[in-house]
C-alpha positions in Angstrom: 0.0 0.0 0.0 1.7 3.4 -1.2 2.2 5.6 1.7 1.1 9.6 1.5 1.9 12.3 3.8 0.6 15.7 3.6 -2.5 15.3 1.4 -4.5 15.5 4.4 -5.8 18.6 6.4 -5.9 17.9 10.1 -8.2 20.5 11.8 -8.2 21.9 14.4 -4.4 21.4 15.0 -4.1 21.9 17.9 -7.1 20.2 18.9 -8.4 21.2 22.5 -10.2 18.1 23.7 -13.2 19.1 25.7 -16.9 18.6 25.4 -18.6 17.6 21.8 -15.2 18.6 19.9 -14.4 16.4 17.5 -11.0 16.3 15.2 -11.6 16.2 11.2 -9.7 14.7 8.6 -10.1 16.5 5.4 -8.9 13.6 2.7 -8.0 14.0 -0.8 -11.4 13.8 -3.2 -12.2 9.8 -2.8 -15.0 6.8 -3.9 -14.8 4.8 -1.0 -18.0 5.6 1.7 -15.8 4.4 4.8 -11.9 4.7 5.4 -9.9 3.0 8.2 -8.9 5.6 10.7 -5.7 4.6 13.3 -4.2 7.1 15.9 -1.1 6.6 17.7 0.3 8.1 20.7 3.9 9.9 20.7 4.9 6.6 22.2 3.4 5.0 19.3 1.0 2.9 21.6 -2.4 2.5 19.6 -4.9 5.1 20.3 -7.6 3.5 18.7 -8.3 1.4 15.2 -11.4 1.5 13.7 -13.5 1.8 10.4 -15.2 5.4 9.9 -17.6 6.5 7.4 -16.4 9.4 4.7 -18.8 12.9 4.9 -18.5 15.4 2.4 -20.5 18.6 3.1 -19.5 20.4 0.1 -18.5 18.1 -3.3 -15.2 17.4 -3.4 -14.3 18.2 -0.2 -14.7 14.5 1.6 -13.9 14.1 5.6 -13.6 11.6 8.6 -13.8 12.4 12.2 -12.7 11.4 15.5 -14.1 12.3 18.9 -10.4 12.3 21.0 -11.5 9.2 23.0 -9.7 5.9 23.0 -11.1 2.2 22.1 -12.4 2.2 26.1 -14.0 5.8 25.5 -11.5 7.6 27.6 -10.3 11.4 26.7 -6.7 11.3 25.7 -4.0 13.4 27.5 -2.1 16.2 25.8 0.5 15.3 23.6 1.7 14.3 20.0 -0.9 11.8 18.0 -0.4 10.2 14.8 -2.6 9.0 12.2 -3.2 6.4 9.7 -6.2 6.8 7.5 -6.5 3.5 4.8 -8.8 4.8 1.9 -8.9 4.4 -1.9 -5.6 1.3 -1.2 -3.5 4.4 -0.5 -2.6 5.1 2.9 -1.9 8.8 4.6 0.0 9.7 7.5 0.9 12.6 9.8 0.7 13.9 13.0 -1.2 16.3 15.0 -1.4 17.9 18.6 -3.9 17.4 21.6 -4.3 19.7 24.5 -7.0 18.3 27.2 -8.6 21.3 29.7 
């Protein structure tokens, strides 16, 4: 699988993790419905690993989101994340901040 970095917009970046905030992932355009999202910690332990489904508000601007809870629905701490999003058999990576109030 061909590895990409920078084709996606993380936003916000730095992402305060409080409430209903959630952390998008603007993609390249795409035909795929659902992509795999993966988040690592600085430490490279796995954040979480699941499927998520592709949104796109205006055309060919397609999205995934995460919430900034792990796999046992706990807020993550501050630090460095990365990310892995599997869509379209190419694969993105890159990294983005969290700061938890």
């Amino acid at each position: 699988v061909p590895s990409v970095v920078s084709d996606v917009v993380v936003f916000p970046n730095p992402y305060l993790s409080k409430g209903f905030n959630v952390v998008s992932f603007r993609l390249p355009p795409v035909t795929q419905a659902s992509a795999t999202l993966a988040i690592f910690s600085g430490a490279l332990d796995r954040i979480i690993s699941k499927e998520v489904p592709v949104t796109e508000i205006k055309p060919s601007e397609p999205f995934i989101t995460w919430n900034g809870h792990d796999e046992l629905d706990n807020l993550t701490p501050s630090g460095i994340y990365f990310y892995v999003i599997t869509v379209n058999d190419k694969q993105y990576t890159g990294k983005f901040a969290v700061i938890r109030e």
